[in-house]
N, C-alpha and C positions, 0 to 999 in steps of 0.2 A: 331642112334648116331655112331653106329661102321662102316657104310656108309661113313658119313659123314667123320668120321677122315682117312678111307680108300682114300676118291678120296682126301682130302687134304693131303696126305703125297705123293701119284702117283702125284699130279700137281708139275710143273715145279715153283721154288721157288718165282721167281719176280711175277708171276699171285696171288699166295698163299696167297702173302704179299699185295698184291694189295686189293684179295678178303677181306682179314683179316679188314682191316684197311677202308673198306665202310664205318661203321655206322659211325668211327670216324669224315669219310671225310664229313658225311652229318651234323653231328655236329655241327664241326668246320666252315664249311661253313652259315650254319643256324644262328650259333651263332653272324659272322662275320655283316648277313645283319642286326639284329636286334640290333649290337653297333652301326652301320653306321648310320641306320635309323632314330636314335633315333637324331642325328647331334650334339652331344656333346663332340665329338671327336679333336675340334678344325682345323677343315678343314673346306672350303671353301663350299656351297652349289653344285658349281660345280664340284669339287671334287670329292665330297661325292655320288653323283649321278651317277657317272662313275665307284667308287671302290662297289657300292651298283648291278650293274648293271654286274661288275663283276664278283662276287660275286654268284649274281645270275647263270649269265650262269656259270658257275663252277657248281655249285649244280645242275643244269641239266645233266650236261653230267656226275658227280658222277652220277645219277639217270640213266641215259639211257646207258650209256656206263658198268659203273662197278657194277652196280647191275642187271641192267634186257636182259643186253649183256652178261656180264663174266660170272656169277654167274650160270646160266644155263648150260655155256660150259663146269666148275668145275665137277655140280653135273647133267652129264647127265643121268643118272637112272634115278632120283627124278624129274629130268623135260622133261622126254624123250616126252611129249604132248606138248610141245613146237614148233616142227616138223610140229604138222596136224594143227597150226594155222596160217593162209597165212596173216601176217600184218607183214614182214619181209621187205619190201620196205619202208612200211609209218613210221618204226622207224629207220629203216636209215635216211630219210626225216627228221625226228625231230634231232636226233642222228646228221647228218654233219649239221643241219640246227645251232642245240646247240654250238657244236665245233668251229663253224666260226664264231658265235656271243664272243663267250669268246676267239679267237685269234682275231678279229677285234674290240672290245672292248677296247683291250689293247693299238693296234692302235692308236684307236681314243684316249683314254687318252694321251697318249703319244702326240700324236700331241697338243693336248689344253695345257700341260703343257710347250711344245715348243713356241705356241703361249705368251701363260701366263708372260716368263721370256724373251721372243725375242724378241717380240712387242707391246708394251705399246699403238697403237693406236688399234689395234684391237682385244688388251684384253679385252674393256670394252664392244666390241660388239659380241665378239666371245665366251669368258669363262663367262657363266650364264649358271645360272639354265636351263633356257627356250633350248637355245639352245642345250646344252646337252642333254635334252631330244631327240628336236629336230634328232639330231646327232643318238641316238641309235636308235629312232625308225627306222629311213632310214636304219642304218646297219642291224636290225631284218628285216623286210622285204625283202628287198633285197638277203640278206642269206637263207632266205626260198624259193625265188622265183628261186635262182639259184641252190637250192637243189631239186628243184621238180623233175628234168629230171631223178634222179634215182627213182623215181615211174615206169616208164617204162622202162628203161634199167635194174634193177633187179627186180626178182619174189618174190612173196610174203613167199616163202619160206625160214625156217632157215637152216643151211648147220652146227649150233651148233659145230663152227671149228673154235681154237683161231688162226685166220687171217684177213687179214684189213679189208676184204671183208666175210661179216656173214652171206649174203644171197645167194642162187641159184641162177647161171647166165646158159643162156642155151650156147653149144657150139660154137652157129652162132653170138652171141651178145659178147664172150668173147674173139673170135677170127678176128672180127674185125677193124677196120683201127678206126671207131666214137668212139668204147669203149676205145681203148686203148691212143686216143687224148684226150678222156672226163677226162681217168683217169689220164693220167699223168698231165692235166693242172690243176687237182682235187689238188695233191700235190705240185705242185706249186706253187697257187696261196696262199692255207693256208697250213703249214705256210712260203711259200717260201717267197711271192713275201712282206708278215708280219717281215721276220726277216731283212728284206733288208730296211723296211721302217723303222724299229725303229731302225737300227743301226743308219741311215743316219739323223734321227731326233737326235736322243739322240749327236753325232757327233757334227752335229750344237748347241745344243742345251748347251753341255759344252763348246767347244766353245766360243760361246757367254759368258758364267760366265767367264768363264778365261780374256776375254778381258774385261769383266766390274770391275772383281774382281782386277785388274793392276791399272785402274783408278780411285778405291774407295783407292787404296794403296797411289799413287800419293798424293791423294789430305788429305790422314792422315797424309803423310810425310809433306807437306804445313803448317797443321793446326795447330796454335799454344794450340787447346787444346788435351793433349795427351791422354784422353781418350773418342775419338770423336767412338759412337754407329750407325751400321747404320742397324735398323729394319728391312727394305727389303734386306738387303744379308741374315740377319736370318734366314728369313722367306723362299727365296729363296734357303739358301741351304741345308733347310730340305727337300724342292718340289725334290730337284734335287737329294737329297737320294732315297728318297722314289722311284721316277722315276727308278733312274738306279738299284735300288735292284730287283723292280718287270721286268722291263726289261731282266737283266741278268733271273734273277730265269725261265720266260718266255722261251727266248732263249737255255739255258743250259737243260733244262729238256723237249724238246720240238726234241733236237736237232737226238736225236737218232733215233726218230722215223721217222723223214722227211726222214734224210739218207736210212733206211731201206724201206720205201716206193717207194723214186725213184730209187733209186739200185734192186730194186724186180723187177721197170717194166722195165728196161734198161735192166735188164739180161733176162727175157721172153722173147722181141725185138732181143736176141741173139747178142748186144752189148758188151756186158761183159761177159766173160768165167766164172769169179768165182761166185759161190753163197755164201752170208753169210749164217751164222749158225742162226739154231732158235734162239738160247739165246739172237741174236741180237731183236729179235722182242720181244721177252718177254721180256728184260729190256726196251727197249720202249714204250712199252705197257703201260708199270708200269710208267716210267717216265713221258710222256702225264698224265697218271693219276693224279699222285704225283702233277703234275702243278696245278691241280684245287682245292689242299687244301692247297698252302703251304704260298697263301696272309696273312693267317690269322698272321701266325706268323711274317712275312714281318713287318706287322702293328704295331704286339708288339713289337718287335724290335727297329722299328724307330720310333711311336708315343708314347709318355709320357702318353699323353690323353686317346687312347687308353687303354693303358693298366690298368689306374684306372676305362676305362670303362670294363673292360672284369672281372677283380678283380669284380666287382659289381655287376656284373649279376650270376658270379661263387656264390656270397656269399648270394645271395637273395634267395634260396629255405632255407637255413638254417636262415633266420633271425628271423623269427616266432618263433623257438627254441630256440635264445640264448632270444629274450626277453623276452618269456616265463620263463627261468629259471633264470633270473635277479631278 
């Protein structure tokens, strides 16, 4: 124990707070699939399948990133055999395989709720169940297939170093022209080429409400009854909450860590004189993290439903008790 509170007081604060707050994260994520799952939340089947799939990959990279990546780096004594075990590639593999599923995920919601409120004729063959499916399966595979190449480019070794990169690269593979192409197009593409697409959706996407929300006005200013309701802006401008909340929260907590990733390899390249400071990458670190527990509250926030689902699940180990003592 006295270990233990030694390497948490020497760790740098955002990692501290990060490791702190695991079990929470696996929780709150756990807890989130099993309100979704249940679909009594008052969303859409396809909806629900996309914030469930979310969800999920979150609780992965909780899982591989901040418990079986960090948590070693904290308490190197205690897992110093960590070192002689050569599977430090294939949980990278899983590790950016997880990552790109939970930033292309986001994505792809984003886009079907663009769809959903933009286009009326190919919402009834685009936003389903089926295809939703459809949709993540292809994003998971895909994601794993274009993460295999770091099976060969890093070594099965842990380098137990809090930096982007947590396994051994030998110096011929680190100094070369393929590595440092694989790696800058690595942060690029997630979550570069992701925050440019949901800006550019969500854009269109209000947009569009504004211009329809002018011609629902029009025609109440027309109507001779002055309390004319109309159920799809309702309904619509709760989608468009939910949308832009998880969106921002995506973007803003995401954001530091891109910066720091492409400015680390721009300055190695010898394009940029300045180096940032560590603390930029430990609050990055943390805030990537942070992104993959922070839907839950998102949901209580903006769903009603939600939150009499979450009240309910909270109160159900204790029901046994109170009707016992009724």
């Amino acid at each position: 124990m006295l270990q233990i509170a030694k390497a948490d007081k020497n760790l740098p604060a955002p990692l501290n707070s990060a490791h702190v707050s695991s079990r929470r994260s696996v929780t709150v994520n756990l807890l989130t699939i099993v309100i979704l799952s249940k679909g009594k939340c008052g969303l859409s089947k396809c909806v629900t399948r996309y914030l469930v799939a979310m969800a999920e990959a979150d609780l992965l990279v909780i899982i591989l990133d901040l418990i079986l990546r960090h948590i070693p780096i904290v308490y190197q004594e205690q897992f110093y055999f960590v070192r002689y075990i050569p599977v430090c590639n294939i949980h990278a593999i899983l590790l950016f395989a997880s990552t790109d599923c939970s930033v292309w995920f986001a994505v792809c919601f984003t886009f079907d709720r663009f769809v959903a409120i933009c286009s009326q004729k190919l919402k009834s063959k685009y936003c389903t169940e089926k295809m939703a499916a459809v949709v993540l399966g292809t994003v998971t595979v895909i994601s794993s297939l274009k993460n295999i190449i770091w099976y060969v480019i890093l070594t099965g070794w842990y380098r137990q170093g809090n930096t982007p990169w947590f396994c051994k690269v030998t110096a011929d593979v680190s100094s070369s022209l393929v590595w440092e192409t694989i790696e800058f197009l690595h942060h690029i593409i997630t979550p570069g080429v992701a925050f440019v697409m949901i800006l550019l959706l969500n854009a269109f996407t209000v947009r569009h409400i504004l211009v329809s929300s002018r011609g629902h006005r029009r025609l109440r200013m027309h109507s001779r009854e002055e309390s004319v309701k109309y159920p799809e802006m309702q309904s619509t401008r709760k989608s468009i909450i939910l949308l832009l909340v998880i969106s921002a929260n995506f973007i803003l907590l995401w954001a530091v860590f891109m910066l720091f990733s492409i400015w680390y390899r721009i300055w190695v390249l010898g394009s940029v004189p300045v180096y940032l400071p560590v603390f930029v990458m430990e609050v990055g670190f943390t805030l990537q993290l942070l992104s993959c527990c922070t839907n839950t509250a998102i949901y209580a926030v903006t769903q009603t439903q939600f939150r009499e689902q979450l009240k309910n699940v909270l109160k159900y180990p204790f029901t046994p008790i109170v009707k016992l003592i009724k």
